[in-house]
N, C-alpha and C positions, 0 to 999 in steps of 0.2 A: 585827363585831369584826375588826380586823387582825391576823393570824396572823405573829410575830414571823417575822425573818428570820433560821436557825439563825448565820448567822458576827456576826450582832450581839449575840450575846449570849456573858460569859464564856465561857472553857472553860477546866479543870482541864486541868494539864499543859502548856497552851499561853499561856497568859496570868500578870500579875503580878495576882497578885490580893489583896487585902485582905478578911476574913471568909469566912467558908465559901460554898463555890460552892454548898452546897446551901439558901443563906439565902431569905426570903421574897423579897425586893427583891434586884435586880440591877441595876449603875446600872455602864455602859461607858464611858468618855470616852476620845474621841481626841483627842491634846494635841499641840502640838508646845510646846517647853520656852524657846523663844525670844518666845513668840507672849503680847504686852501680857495679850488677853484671856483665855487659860489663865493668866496670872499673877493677876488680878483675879479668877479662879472658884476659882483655891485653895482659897482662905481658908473658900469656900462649901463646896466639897468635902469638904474636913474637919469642917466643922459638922452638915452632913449625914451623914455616917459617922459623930459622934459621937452626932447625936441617934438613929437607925435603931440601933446598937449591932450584936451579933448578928444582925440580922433585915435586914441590908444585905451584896450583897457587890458591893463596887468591884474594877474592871478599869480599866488605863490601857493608853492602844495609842500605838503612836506615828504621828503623820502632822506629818512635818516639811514644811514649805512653805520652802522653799529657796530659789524666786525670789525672798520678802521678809527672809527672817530666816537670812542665811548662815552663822550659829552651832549652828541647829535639828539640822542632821544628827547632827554632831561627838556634842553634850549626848544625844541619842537614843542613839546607840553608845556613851556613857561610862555613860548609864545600864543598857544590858543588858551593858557589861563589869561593871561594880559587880554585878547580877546574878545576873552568874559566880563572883562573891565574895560571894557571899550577902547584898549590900546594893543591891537594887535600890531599894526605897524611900525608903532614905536619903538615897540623891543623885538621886533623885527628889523629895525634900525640897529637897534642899540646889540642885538646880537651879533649879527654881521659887522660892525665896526667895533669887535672886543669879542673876538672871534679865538684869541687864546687863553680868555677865561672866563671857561661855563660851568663851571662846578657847580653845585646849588647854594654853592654862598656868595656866589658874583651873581646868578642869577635872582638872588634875594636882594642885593644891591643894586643891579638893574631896576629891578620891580619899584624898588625906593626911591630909586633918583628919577623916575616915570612918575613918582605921585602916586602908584597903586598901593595898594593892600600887602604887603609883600611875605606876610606872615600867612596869608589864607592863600596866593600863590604859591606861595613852596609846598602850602598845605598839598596842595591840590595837585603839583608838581608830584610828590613822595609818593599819593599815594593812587596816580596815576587813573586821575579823573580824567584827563583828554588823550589817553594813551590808546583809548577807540577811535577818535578823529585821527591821529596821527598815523593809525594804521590803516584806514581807510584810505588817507590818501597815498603810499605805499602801495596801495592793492589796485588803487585806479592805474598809478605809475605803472606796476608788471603790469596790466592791460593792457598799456598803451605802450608797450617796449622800453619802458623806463627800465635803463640796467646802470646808470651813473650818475653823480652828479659833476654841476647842471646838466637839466634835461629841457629843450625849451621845445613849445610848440607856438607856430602863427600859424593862424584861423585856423586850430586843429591840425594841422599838418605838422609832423617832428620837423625841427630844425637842429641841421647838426654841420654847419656850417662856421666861419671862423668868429669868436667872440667879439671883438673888436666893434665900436661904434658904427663905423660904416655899413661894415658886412651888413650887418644886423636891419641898419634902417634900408639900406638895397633890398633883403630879403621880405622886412615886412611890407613895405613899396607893394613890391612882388607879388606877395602873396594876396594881398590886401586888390589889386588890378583885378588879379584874377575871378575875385568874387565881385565886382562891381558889374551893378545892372546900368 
């Protein structure tokens, strides 16, 4: 049995997390918000959090790749300023489904259509107040062998198996047995 890797897996406090950190299943992706294929696994995402219910808790990290996708950073920092306004998920949402314009003036327009603040977000975007967080989690990612995105882990274990709805809940199934007392 491979013995999960503690930084791949949620953590309470430090992480956005969606259902309780103390749920059966634990399912971690590192995204970057620019990146086609975390656009394509969305839609999975949520099918799977809706099917697990309670008994799933999602964690998104950010691992912007920046050589390809020079919007990745920017959408990463507007998402943990939103966050700071208590809507990290939302333009977590809302980036991933407007996924071909993140400039800072669609990200400003996000912000607005969210109800946020969106003049002291871009603030805060420019001049790269959560550009620590964002690299933080980046550095958990190499840790943890994150070299692309999506990167997913169940209960700490990499999963690099196929994206597809099924796959996914088979492997969390899986995973999720294995640690049952």
């Amino acid at each position: 049995m491979i013995t999960p890797i503690k930084f791949t897996l949620p953590e309470a406090g430090r992480d956005h997390i969606q259902g309780s950190i103390d749920a059966a299943s634990a399912l971690l992706e590192y995204g970057d918000f620019e990146c086609p294929a975390c656009g394509a696994v969305y839609p999975v995402v949520q099918a799977i959090q809706e099917h697990f219910g309670d008994n799933l808790c999602f964690a998104f990290r950010h691992f912007p790749l920046t050589n390809v996708h020079p919007h990745a950073e920017h959408a990463a920092e507007a998402a943990e300023a939103a966050g700071a306004q208590e809507s990290f998920w939302e333009m977590h949402d809302m980036l991933f489904e407007n996924q071909q314009a993140l400039e800072d003036e669609a990200l400003a327009s996000y912000a607005a259509a969210l109800g946020l603040d969106e003049v002291k977000l871009i603030r805060e975007v420019v001049n790269g107040v959560y550009a620590g967080r964002v690299r933080e989690d980046f550095k958990s990612g190499v840790r943890g062998g994150v070299n692309g995105t999506p990167t997913f882990f169940i209960n700490g274990e990499r999963y690099d198996g196929p994206r597809g709805l099924e796959p996914f809940i088979a492997a969390i199934t899986e995973q999720t047995g294995r640690y049952a007392t």
